[in-house]
TILOVEX-66348 format. One record per residue (C-alpha): residue number from 1; residue in one letter; chain; x, y negated, z negated. Coordinates in steps of 0.001 Angstrom, whole numbers, plus 500000, padded with zeros to 6 digits. Layout:
! TILOVEX-66348
- num, residuo, cadena, X, Y, Z
- NUM, A, A, X, Y, Z
...
! end
This chain:
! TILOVEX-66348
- num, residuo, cadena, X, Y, Z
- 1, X, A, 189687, 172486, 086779
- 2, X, A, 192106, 173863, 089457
- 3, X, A, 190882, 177029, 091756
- 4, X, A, 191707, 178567, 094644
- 5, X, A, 188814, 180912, 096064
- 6, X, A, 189559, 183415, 098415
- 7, X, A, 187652, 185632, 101221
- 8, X, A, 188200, 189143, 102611
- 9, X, A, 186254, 190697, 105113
- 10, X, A, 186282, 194576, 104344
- 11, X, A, 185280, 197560, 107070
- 12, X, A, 185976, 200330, 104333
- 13, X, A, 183176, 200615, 102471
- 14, X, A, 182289, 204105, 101483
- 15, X, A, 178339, 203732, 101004
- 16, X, A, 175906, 200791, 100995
- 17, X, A, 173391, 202133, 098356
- 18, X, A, 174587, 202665, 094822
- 19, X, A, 172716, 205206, 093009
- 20, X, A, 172405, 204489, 088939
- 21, X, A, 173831, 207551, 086732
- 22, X, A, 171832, 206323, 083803
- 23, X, A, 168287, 205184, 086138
- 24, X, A, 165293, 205420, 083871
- 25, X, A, 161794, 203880, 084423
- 26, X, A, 162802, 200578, 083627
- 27, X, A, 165697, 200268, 086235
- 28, X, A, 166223, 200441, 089766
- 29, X, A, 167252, 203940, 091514
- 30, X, A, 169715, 202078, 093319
- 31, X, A, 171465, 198575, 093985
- 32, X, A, 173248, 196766, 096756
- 33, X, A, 176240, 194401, 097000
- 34, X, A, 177005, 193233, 100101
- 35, X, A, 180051, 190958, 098252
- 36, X, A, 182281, 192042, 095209
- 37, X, A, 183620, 188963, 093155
- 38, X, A, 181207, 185732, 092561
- 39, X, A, 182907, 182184, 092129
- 40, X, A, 179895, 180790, 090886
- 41, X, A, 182207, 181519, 087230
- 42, X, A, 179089, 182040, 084414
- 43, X, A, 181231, 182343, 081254
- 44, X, A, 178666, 185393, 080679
- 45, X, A, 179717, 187490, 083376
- 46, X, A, 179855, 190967, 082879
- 47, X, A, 180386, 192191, 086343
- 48, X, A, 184351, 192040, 086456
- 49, X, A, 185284, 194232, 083402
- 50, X, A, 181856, 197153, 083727
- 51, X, A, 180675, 196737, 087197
- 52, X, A, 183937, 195788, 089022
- 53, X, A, 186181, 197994, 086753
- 54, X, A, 188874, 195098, 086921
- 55, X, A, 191809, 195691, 084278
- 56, X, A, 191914, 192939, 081304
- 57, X, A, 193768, 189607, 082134
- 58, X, A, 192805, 189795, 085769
- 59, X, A, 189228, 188353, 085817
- 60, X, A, 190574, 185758, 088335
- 61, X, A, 190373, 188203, 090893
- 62, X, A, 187046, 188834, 091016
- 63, X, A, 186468, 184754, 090213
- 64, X, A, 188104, 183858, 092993
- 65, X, A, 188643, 186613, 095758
- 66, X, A, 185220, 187630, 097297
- 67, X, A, 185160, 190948, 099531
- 68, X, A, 182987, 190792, 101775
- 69, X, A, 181236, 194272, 103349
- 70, X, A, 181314, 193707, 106975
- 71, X, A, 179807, 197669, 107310
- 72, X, A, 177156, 197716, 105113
- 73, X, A, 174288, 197001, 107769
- 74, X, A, 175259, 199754, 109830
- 75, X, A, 176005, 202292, 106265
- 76, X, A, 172429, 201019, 105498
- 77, X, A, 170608, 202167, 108501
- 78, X, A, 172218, 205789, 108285
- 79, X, A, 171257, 206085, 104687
- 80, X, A, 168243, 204468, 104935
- 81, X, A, 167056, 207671, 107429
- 82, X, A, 168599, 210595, 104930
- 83, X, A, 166410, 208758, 102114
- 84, X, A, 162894, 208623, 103996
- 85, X, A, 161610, 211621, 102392
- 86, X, A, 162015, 210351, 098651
- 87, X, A, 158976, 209703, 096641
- 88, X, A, 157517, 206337, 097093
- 89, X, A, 158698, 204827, 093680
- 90, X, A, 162303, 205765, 093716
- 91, X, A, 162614, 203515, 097140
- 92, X, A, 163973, 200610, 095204
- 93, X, A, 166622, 198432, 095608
- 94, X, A, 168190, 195856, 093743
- 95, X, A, 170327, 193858, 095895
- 96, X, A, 173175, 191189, 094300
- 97, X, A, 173177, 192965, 090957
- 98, X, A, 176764, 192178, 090080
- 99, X, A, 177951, 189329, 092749
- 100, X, A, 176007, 186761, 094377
- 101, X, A, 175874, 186786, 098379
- 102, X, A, 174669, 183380, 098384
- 103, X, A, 177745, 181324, 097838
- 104, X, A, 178601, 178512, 099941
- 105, X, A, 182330, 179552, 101262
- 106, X, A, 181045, 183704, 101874
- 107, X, A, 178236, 182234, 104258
- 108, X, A, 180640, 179412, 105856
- 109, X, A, 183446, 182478, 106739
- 110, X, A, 180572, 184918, 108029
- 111, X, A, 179096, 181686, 110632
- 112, X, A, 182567, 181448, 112139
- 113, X, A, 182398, 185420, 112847
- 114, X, A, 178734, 184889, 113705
- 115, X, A, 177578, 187309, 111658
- 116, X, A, 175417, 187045, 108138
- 117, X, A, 175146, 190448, 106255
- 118, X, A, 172290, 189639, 104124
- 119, X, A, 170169, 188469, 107171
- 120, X, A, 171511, 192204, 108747
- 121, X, A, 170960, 193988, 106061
- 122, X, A, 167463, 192501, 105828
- 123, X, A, 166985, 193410, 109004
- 124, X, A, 167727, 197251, 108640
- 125, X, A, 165059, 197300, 105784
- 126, X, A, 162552, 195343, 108194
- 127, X, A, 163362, 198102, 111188
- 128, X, A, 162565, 200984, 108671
- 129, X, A, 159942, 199523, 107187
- 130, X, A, 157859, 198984, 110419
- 131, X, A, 158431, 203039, 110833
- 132, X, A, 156893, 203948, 107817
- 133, X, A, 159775, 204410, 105745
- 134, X, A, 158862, 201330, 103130
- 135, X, A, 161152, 199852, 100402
- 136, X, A, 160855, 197292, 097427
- 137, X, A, 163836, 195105, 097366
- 138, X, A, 164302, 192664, 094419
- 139, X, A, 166888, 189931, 095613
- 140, X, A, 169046, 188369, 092438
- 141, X, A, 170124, 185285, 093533
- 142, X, A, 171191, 181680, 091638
- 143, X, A, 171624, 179604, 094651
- 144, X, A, 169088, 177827, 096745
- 145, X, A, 170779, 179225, 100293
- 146, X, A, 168657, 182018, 100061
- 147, X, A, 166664, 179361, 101491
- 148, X, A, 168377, 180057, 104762
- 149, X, A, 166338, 183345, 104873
- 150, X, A, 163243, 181879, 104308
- 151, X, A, 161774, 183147, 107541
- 152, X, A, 162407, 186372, 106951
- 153, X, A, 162033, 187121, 103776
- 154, X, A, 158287, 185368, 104279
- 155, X, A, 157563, 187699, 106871
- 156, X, A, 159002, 190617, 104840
- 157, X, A, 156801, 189320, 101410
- 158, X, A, 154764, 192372, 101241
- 159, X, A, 158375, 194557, 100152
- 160, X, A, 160592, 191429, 098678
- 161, X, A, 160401, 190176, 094963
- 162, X, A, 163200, 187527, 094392
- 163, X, A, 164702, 187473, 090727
- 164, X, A, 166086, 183938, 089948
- 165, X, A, 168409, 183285, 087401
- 166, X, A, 168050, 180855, 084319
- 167, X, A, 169995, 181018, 081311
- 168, X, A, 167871, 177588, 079777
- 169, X, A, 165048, 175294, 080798
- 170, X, A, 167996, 172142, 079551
- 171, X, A, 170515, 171285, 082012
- 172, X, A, 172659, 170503, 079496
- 173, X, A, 172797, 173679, 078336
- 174, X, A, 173324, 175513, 082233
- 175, X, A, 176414, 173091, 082507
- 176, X, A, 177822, 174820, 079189
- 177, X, A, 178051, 178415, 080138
- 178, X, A, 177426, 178275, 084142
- 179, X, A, 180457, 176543, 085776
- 180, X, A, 179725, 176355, 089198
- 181, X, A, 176231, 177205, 090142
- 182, X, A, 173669, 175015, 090952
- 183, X, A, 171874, 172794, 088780
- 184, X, A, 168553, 173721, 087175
- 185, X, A, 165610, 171316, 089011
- 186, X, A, 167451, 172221, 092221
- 187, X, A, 166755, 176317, 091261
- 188, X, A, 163371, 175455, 090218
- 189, X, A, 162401, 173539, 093898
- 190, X, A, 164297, 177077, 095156
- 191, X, A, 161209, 178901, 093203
- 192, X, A, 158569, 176103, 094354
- 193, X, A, 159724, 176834, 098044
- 194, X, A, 159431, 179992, 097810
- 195, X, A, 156544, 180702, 095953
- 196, X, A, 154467, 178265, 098501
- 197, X, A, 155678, 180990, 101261
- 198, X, A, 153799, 183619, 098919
- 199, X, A, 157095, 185478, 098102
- 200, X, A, 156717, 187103, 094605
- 201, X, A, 158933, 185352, 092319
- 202, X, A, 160637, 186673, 089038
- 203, X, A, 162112, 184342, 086517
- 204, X, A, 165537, 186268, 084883
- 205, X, A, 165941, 184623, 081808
- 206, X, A, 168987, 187302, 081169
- 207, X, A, 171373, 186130, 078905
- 208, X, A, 168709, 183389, 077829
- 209, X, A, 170575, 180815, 075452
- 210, X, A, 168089, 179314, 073163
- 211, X, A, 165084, 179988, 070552
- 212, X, A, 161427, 181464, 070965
- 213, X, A, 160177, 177647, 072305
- 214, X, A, 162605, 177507, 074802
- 215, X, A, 161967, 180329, 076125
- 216, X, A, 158151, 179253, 076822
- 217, X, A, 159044, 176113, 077931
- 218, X, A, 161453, 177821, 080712
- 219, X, A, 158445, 180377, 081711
- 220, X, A, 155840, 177216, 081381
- 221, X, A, 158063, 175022, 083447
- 222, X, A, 158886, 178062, 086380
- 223, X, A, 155499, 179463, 086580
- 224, X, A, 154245, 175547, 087021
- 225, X, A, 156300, 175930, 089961
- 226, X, A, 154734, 178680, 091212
- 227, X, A, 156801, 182074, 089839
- 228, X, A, 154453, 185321, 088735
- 229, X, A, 157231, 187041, 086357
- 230, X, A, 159324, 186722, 083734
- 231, X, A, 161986, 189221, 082040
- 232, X, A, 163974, 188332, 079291
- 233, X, A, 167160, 189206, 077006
- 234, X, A, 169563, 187960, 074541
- 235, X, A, 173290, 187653, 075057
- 236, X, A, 175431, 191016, 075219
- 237, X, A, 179213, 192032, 074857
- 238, X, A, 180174, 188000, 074346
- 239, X, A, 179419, 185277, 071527
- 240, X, A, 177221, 181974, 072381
- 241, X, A, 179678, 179869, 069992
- 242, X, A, 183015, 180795, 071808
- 243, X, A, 181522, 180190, 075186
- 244, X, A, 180444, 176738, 074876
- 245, X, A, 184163, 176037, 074547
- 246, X, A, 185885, 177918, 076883
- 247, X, A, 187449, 176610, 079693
- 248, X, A, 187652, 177867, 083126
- 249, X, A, 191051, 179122, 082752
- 250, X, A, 190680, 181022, 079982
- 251, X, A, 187650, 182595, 081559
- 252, X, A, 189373, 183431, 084758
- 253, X, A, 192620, 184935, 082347
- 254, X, A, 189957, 186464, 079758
- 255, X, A, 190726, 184845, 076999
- 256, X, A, 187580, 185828, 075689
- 257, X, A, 186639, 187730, 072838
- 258, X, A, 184137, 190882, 073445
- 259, X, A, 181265, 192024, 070818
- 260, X, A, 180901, 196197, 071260
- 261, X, A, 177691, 197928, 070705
- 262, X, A, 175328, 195056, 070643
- 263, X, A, 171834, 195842, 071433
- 264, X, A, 169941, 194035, 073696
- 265, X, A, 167371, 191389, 072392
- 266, X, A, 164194, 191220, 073946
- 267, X, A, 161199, 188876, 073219
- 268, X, A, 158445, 191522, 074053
- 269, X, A, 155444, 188702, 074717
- 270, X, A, 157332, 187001, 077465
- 271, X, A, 158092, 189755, 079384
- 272, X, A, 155505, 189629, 082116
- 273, X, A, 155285, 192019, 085377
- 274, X, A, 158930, 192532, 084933
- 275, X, A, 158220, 196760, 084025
- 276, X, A, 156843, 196277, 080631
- 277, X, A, 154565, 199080, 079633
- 278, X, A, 150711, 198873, 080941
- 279, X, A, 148009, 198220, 077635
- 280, X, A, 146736, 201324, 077117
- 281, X, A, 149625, 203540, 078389
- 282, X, A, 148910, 205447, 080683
- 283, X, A, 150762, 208581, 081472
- 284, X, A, 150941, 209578, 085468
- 285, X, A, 153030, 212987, 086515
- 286, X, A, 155815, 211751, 089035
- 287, X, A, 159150, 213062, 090471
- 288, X, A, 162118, 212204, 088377
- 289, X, A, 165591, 212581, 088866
- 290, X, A, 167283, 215042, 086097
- 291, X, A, 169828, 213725, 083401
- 292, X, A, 172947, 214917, 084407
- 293, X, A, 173882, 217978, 082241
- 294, X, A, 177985, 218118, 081343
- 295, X, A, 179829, 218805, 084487
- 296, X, A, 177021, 219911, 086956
- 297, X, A, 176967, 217038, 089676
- 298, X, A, 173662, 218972, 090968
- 299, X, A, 172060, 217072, 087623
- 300, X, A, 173855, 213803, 088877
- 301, X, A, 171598, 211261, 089781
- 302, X, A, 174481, 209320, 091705
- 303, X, A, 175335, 212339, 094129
- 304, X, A, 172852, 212015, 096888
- 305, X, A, 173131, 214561, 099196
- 306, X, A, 170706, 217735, 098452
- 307, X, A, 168641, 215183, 096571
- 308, X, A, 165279, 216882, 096517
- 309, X, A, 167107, 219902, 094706
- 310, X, A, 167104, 217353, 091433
- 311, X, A, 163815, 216157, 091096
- 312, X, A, 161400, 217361, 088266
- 313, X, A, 157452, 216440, 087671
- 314, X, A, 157924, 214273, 084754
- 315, X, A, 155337, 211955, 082701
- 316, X, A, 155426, 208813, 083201
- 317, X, A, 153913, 205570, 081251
- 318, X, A, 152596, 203459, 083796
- 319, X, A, 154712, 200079, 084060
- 320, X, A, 153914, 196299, 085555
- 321, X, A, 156246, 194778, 088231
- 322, X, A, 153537, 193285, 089861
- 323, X, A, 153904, 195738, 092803
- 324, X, A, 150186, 195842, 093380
- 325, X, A, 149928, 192207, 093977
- 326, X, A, 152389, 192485, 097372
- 327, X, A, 151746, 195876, 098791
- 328, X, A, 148710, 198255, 098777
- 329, X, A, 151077, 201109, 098753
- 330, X, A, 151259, 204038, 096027
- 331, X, A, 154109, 202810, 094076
- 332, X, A, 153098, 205884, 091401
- 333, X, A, 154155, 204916, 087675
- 334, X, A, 154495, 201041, 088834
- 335, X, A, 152032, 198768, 089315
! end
């Protein structure tokens, strides 16, 4: 297969923290990309069509032309200071949520600049963090050269969970869907590493491609290796069948057929500290951001500024993310 990946180095970026319209309990207040565009090519990607907004038949732009967000450290530090006053459980980040940092050409054209935005934007939350205004960050990530930030991220354990990706425990099955990513006993020595730094490790079996067996054989083989959680969820908005067939350039020109309205299919017993609901609930009274309410951007979740003006004591069942085995702070509802 023919490609031809591309790299842009961007100064225009409008915020570094993106706050989620439709956050509830279960998700993060906000996410961080410091890239747009992922060449790593999983024929499951939703990012380019609902994340990156790009038009149908032009999925090769986002497979092979990675922005880069050159400003993001120093749009992090800014917000970063505005945000100190939230409550302790809406500081959370999700960082790589819809394009992988760690991919071999982004960190090769950031060394000849001498600059690595992950390792800055690390940083930032490190500088905060020693001043009292703590975060959780939860670092998505496929590729074993998150490795290079072992050193940091081991000294920043108490705040970091990293979220690796499987979409099957069988190789042969990873080589089906996942064109370019790395293959799956090389990810698992990536969770061995770093679980034997302590860093809390999170197995994202999201889409998982298989039955009820291989799904405990994948959260067997990973927590043998040393990872403490596991979420889970079936395949949305494509079909398994047409994806073992399709070839990178009909990926990349989406010739692809999408499925509408699926739900989301979860396997309840394996999802462990990944937010499930604590056994027996308990309900604690926290500050929650308001639904937005037709064209009021005062209910708006996503419009920061005047912040404090939206939040509302609201109950809240008590969820595990395995919080309290990192930090001894008051993470509220999570645990």
């Amino acid at each position: 297969m023919k490609r031809t990946t591309q790299i842009s180095l961007s100064d225009n970026t409008s915020k570094a923290l993106n706050s989620q319209k439709q956050f509830d309990q279960y998700g993060f207040p906000f996410t961080l990309n410091p890239t747009v565009g992922c060449s790593f090519a999983c024929k499951f990607c939703y990012s380019p069509i609902f994340v990156a907004k790009i038009p149908t038949g032009k999925r090769k732009q986002f497979f092979e032309n990675i922005r880069v967000k050159m400003d993001i450290p120093s749009l992090l530090d800014k917000e970063l200071t505005k945000l100190s006053h939230l409550s302790q459980h809406l500081k959370r980040v999700q960082i790589n949520e819809t394009s992988d940092y760690y991919l071999p050409i982004v960190l090769s054209t950031l060394a000849k600049q001498n600059r690595d935005i992950m390792l800055e934007i690390l940083e930032v939350f490190q500088k905060h963090d020693a001043a009292g205004n703590h975060w959780m960050l939860h670092i998505l990530t496929k590729s074993n050269l998150i490795l290079n930030h072992l050193n940091i991220l081991t000294s920043m354990k108490h705040m970091v969970q990293i979220e690796i990706s499987f979409t099957s425990p069988d190789e042969n099955v990873r080589k089906k869907f996942e064109f370019f990513t790395i293959p799956t006993d090389e990810r698992l020595k990536v969770v061995e590493t770093l679980a034997k730094k302590g860093l809390f490790v999170r197995i994202m079996a999201m889409p998982f491609y298989g039955d009820a067996n291989d799904m405990l054989q994948l959260k067997d083989t990973t927590f043998n290796y040393g990872a403490l959680a596991f979420k889970n969820k079936g395949l949305n908005y494509y079909d398994w069948e047409q994806l073992k067939t399709l070839s990178y350039d009909d990926l990349v020109n989406d010739r692809i057929d999408r499925v509408a309205g699926r739900p989301d299919t979860k396997d309840l017993a394996l999802m462990i500290k990944s937010g499930e609901i604590l056994n027996p609930t308990k309900l604690v009274k926290v500050l929650m951001p308001l639904p937005k309410q037709g064209k009021s951007k005062l209910k708006d979740w996503s419009v920061i500024s005047k912040i404090q003006e939206r939040l509302v004591p609201t109950d809240m069942n008590e969820i595990n993310c395995g919080y309290n085995l990192i930090s001894n702070l008051n993470w509220g509802y999570i645990k």
